[in-house]
Jmol script that loads the backbone (N, CA, C; Angstrom):
load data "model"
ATOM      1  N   UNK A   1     -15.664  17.116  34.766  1.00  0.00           N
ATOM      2  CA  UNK A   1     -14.238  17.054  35.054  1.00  0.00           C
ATOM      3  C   UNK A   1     -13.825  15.591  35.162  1.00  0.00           C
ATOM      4  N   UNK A   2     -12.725  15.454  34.128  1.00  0.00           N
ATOM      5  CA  UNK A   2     -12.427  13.718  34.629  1.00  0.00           C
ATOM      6  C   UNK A   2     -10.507  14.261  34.574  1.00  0.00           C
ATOM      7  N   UNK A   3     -10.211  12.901  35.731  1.00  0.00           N
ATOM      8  CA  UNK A   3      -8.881  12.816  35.779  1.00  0.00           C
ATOM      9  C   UNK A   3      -8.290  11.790  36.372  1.00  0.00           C
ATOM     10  N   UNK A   4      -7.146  11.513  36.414  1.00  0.00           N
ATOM     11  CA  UNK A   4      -6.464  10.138  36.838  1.00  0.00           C
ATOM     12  C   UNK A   4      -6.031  10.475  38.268  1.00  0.00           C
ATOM     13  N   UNK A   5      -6.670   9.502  39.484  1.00  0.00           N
ATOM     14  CA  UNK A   5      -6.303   9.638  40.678  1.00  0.00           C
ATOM     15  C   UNK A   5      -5.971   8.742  41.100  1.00  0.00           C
ATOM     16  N   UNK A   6      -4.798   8.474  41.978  1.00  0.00           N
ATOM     17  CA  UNK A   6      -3.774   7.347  42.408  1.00  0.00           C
ATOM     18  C   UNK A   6      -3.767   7.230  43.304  1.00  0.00           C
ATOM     19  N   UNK A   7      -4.549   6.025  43.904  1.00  0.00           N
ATOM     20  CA  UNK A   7      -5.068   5.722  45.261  1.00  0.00           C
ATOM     21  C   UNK A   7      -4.351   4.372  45.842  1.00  0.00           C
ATOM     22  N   UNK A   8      -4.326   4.452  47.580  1.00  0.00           N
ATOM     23  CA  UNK A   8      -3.693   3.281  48.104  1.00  0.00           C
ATOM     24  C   UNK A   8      -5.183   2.541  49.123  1.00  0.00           C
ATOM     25  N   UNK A   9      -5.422   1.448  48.852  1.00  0.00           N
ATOM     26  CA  UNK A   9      -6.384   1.094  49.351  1.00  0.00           C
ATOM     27  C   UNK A   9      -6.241   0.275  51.131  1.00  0.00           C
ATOM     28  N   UNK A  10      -6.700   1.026  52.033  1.00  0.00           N
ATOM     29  CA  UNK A  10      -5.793   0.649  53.277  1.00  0.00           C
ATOM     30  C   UNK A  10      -6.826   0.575  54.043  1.00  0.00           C
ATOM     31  N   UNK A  11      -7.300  -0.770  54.945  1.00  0.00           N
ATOM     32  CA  UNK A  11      -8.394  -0.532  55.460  1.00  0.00           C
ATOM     33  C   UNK A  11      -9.639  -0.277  55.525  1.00  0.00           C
ATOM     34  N   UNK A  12     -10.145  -0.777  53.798  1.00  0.00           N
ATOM     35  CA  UNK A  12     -11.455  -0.284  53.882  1.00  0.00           C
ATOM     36  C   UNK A  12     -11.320   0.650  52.685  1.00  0.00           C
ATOM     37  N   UNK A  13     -10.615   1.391  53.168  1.00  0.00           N
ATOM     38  CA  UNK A  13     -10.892   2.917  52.897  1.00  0.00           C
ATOM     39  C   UNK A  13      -9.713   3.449  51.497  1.00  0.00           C
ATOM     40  N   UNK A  14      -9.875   3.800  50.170  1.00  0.00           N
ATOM     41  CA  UNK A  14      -9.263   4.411  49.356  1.00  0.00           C
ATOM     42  C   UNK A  14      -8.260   5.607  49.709  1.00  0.00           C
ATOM     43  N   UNK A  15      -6.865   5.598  49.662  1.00  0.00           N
ATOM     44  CA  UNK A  15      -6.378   7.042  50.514  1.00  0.00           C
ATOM     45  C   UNK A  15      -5.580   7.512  49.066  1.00  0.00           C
ATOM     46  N   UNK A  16      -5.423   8.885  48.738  1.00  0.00           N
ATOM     47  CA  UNK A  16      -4.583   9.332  47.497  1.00  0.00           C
ATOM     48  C   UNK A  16      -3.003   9.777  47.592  1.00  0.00           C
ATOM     49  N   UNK A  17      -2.447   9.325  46.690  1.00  0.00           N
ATOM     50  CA  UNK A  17      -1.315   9.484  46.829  1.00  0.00           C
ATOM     51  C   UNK A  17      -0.769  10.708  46.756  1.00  0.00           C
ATOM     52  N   UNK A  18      -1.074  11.723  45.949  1.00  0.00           N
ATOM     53  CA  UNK A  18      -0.677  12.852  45.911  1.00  0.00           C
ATOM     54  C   UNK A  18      -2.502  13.770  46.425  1.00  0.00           C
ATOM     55  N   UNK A  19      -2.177  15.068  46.547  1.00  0.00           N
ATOM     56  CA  UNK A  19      -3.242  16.148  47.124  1.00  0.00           C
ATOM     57  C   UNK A  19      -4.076  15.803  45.726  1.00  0.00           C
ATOM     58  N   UNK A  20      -5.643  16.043  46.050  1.00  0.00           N
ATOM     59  CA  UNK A  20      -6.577  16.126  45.640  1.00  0.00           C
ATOM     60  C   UNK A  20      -7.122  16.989  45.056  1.00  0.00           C
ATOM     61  N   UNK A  21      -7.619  17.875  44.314  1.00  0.00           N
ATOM     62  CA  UNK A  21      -8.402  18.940  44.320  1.00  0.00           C
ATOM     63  C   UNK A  21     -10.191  19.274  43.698  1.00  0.00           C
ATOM     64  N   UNK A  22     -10.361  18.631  44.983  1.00  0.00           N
ATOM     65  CA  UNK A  22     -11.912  18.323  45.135  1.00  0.00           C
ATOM     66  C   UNK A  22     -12.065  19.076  46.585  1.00  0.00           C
ATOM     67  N   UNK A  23     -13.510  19.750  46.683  1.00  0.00           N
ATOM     68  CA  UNK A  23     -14.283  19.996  47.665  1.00  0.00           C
ATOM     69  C   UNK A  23     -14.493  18.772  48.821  1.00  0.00           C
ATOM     70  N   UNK A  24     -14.324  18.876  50.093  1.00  0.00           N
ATOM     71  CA  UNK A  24     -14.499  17.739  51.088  1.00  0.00           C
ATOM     72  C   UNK A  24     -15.747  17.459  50.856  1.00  0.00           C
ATOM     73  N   UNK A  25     -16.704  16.277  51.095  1.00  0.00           N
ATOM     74  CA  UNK A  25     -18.021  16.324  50.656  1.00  0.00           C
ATOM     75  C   UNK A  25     -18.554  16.118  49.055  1.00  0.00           C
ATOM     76  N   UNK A  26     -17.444  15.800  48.264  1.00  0.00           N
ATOM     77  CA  UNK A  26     -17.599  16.182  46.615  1.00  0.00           C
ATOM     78  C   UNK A  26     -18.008  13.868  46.404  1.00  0.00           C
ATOM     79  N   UNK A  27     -19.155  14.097  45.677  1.00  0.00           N
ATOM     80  CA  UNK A  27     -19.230  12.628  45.505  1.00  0.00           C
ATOM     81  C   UNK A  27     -18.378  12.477  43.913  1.00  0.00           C
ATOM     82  N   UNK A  28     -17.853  10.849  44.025  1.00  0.00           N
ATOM     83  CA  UNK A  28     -17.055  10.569  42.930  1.00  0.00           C
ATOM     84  C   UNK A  28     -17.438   9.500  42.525  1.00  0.00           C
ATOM     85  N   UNK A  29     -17.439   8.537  40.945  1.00  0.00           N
ATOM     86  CA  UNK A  29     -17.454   7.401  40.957  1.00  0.00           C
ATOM     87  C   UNK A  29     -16.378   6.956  40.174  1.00  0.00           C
ATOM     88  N   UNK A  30     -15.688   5.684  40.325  1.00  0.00           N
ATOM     89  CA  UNK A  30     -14.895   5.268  39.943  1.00  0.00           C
ATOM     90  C   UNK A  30     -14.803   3.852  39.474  1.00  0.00           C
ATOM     91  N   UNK A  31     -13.900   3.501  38.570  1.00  0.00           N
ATOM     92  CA  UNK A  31     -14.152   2.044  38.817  1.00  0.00           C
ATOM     93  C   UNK A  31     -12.132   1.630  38.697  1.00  0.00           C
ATOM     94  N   UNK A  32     -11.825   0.712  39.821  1.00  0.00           N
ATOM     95  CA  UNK A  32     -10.493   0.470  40.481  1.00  0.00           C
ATOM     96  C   UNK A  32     -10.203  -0.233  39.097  1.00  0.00           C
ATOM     97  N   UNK A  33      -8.854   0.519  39.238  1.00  0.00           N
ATOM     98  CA  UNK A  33      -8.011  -0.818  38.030  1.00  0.00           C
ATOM     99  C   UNK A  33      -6.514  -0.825  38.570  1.00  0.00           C
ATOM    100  N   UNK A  34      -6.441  -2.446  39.374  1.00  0.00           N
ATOM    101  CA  UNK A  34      -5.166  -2.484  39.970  1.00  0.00           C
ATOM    102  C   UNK A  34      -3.626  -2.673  38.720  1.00  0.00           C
ATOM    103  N   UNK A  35      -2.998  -1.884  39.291  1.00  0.00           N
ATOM    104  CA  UNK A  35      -1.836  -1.495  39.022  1.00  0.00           C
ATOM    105  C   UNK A  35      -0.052  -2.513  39.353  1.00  0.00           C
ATOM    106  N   UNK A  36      -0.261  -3.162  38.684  1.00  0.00           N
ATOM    107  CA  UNK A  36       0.968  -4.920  39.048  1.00  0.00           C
ATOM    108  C   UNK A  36       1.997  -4.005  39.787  1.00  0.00           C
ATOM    109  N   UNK A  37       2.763  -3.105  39.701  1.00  0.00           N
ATOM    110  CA  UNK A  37       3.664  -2.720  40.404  1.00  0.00           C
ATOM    111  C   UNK A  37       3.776  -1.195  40.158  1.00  0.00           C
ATOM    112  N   UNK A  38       3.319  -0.292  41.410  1.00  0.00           N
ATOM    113  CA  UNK A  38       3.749   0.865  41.503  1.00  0.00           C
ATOM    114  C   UNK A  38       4.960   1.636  40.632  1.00  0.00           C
ATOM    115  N   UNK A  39       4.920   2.594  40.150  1.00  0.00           N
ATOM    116  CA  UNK A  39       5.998   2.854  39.335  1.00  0.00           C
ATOM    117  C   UNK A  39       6.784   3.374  40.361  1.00  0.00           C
ATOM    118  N   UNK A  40       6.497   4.010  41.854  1.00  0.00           N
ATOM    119  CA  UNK A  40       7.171   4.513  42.684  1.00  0.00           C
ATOM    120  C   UNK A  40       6.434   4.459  44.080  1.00  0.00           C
ATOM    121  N   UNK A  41       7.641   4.381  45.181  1.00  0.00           N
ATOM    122  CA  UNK A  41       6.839   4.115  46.503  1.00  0.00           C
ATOM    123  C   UNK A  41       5.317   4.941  46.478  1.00  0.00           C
ATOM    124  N   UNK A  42       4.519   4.632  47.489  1.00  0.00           N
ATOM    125  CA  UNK A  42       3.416   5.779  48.003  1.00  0.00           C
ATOM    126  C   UNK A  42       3.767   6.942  48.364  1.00  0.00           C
ATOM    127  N   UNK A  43       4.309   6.859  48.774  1.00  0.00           N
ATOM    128  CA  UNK A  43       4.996   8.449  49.622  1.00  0.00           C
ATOM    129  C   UNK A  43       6.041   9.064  49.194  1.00  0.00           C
ATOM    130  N   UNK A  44       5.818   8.778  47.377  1.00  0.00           N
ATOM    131  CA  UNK A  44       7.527   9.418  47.176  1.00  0.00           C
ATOM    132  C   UNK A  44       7.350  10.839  46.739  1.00  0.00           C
ATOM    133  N   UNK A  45       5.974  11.310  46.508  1.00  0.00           N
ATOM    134  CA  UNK A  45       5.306  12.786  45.982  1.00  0.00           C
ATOM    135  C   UNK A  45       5.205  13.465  46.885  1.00  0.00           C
ATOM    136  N   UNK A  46       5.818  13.136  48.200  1.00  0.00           N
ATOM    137  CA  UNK A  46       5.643  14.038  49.344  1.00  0.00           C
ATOM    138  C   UNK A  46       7.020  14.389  50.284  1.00  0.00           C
ATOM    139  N   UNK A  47       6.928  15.624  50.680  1.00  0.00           N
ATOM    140  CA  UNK A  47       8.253  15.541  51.734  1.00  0.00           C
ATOM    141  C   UNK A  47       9.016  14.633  52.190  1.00  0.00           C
ATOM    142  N   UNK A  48       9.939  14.076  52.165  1.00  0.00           N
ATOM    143  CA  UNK A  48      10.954  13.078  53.082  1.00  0.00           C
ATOM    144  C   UNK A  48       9.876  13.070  54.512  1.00  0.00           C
ATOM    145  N   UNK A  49       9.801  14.102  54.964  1.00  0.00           N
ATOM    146  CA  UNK A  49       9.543  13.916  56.616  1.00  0.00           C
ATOM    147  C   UNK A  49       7.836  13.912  56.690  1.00  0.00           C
ATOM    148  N   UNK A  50       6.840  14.192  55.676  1.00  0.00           N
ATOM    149  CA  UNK A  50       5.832  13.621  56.021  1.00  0.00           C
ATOM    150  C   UNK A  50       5.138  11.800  55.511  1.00  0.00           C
ATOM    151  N   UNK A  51       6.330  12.008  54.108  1.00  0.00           N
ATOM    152  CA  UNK A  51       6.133  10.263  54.047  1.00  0.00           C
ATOM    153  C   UNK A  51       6.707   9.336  54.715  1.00  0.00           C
ATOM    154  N   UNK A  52       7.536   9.959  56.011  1.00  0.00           N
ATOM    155  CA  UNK A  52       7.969   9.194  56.894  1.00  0.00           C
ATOM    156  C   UNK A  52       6.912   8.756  57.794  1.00  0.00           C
ATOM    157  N   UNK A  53       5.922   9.787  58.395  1.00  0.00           N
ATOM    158  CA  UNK A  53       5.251  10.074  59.179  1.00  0.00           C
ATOM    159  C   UNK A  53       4.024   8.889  58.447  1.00  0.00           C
ATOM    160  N   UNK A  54       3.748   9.418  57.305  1.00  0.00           N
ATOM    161  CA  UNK A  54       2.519   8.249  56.887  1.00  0.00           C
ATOM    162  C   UNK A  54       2.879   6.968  57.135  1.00  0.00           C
ATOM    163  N   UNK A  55       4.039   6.309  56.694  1.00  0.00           N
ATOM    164  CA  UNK A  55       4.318   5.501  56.696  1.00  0.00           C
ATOM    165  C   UNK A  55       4.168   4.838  58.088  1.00  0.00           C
ATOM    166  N   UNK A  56       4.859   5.537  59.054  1.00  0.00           N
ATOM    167  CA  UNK A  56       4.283   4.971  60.618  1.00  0.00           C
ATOM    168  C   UNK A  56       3.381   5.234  60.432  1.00  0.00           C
ATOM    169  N   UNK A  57       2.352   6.288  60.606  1.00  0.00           N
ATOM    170  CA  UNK A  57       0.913   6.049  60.603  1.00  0.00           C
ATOM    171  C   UNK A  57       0.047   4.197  60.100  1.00  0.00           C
ATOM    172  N   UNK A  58       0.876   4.342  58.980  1.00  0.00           N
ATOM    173  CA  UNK A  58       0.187   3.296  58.057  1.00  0.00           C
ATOM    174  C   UNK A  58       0.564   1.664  58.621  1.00  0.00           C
ATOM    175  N   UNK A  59       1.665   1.698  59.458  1.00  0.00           N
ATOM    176  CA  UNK A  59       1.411   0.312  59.716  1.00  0.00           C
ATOM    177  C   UNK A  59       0.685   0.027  61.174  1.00  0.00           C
ATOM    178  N   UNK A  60      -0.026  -1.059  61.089  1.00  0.00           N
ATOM    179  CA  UNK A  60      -0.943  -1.175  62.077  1.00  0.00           C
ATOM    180  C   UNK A  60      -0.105  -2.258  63.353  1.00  0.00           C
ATOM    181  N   UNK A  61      -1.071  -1.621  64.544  1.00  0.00           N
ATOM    182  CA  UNK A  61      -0.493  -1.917  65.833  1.00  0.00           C
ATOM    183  C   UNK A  61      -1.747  -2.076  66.485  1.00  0.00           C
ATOM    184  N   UNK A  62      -1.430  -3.625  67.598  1.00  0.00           N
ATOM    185  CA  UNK A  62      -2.113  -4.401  67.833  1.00  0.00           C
ATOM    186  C   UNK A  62      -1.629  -4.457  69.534  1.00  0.00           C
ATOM    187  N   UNK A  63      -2.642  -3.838  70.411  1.00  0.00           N
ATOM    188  CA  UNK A  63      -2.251  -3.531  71.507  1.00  0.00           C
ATOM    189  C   UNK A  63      -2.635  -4.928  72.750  1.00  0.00           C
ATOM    190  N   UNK A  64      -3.537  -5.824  71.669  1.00  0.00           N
ATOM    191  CA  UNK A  64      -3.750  -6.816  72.308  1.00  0.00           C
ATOM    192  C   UNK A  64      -5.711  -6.721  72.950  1.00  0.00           C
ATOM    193  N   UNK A  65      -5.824  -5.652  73.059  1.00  0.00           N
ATOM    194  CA  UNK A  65      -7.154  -5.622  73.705  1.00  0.00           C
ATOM    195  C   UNK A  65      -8.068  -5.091  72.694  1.00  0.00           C
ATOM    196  N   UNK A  66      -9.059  -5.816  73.018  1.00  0.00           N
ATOM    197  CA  UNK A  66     -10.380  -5.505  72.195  1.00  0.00           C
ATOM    198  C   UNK A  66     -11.393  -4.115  71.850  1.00  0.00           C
ATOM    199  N   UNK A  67     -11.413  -4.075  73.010  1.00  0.00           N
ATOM    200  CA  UNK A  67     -12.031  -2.953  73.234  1.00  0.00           C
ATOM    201  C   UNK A  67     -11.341  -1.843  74.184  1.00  0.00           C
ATOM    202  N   UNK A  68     -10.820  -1.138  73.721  1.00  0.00           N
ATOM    203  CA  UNK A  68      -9.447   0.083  74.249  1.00  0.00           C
ATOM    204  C   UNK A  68     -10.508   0.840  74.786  1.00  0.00           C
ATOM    205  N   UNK A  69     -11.736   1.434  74.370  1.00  0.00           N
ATOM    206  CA  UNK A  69     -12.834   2.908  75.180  1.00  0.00           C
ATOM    207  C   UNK A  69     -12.952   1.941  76.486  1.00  0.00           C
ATOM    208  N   UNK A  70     -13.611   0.754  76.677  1.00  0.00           N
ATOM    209  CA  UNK A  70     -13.671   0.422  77.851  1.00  0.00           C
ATOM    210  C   UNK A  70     -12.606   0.509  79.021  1.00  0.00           C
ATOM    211  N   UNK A  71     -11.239   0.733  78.542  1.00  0.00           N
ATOM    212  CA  UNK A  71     -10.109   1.164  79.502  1.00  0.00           C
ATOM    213  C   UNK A  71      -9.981   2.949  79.595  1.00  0.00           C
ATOM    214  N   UNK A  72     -10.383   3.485  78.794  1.00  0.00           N
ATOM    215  CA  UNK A  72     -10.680   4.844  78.738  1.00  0.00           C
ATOM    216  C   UNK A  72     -10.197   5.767  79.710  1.00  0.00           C
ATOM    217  N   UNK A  73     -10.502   5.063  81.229  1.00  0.00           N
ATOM    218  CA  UNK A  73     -10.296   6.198  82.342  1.00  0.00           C
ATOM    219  C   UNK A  73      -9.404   5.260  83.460  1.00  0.00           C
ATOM    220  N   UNK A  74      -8.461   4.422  82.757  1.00  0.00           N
ATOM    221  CA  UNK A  74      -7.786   3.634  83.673  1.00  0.00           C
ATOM    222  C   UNK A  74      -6.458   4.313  84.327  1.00  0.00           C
ATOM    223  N   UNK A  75      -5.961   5.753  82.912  1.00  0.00           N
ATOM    224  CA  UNK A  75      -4.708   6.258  83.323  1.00  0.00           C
ATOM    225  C   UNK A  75      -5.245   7.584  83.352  1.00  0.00           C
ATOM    226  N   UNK A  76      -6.216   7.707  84.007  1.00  0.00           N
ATOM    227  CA  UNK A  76      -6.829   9.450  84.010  1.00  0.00           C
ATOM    228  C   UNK A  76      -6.526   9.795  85.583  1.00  0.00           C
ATOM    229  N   UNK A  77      -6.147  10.872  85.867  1.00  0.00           N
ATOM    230  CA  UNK A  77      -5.858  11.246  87.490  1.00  0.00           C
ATOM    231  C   UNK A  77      -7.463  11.466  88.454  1.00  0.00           C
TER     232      UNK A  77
END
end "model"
wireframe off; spacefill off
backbone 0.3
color backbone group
């Protein structure tokens, strides 16, 4: 099976722009070929209200502290 999959590279980690249809666990190989300008946002293949949601997801926030588990049980009753 071969096919064209449209990935946003965020962190490391490859994420797809539209649904997949592969088994979780399915190995792939690929080789990246960057793309000069999107033909359309990331999130435009998806609901208004969940590419809203990625989108916050996707930008990163910086709470200042290093290690957050070590505060873990600071606001626990």
């Amino acid at each position: 099976m071969s096919s064209t999959i449209h990935a946003i590279y965020e962190n490391g980690v490859f994420r797809p722009v539209e649904p997949v249809d592969l088994p979780d666990g399915t190995a792939v190989q690929f080789e990246p070929r960057v793309i000069a300008e999107p033909s359309e946002p990331p999130h435009a293949c998806m609901p208004e209200g969940l590419g809203k949601i990625y989108e916050i997801l996707g930008r990163r926030y910086s709470s200042g502290h290093t290690d957050t588990a070590a505060r873990h049980n600071e606001h626990q009753p």
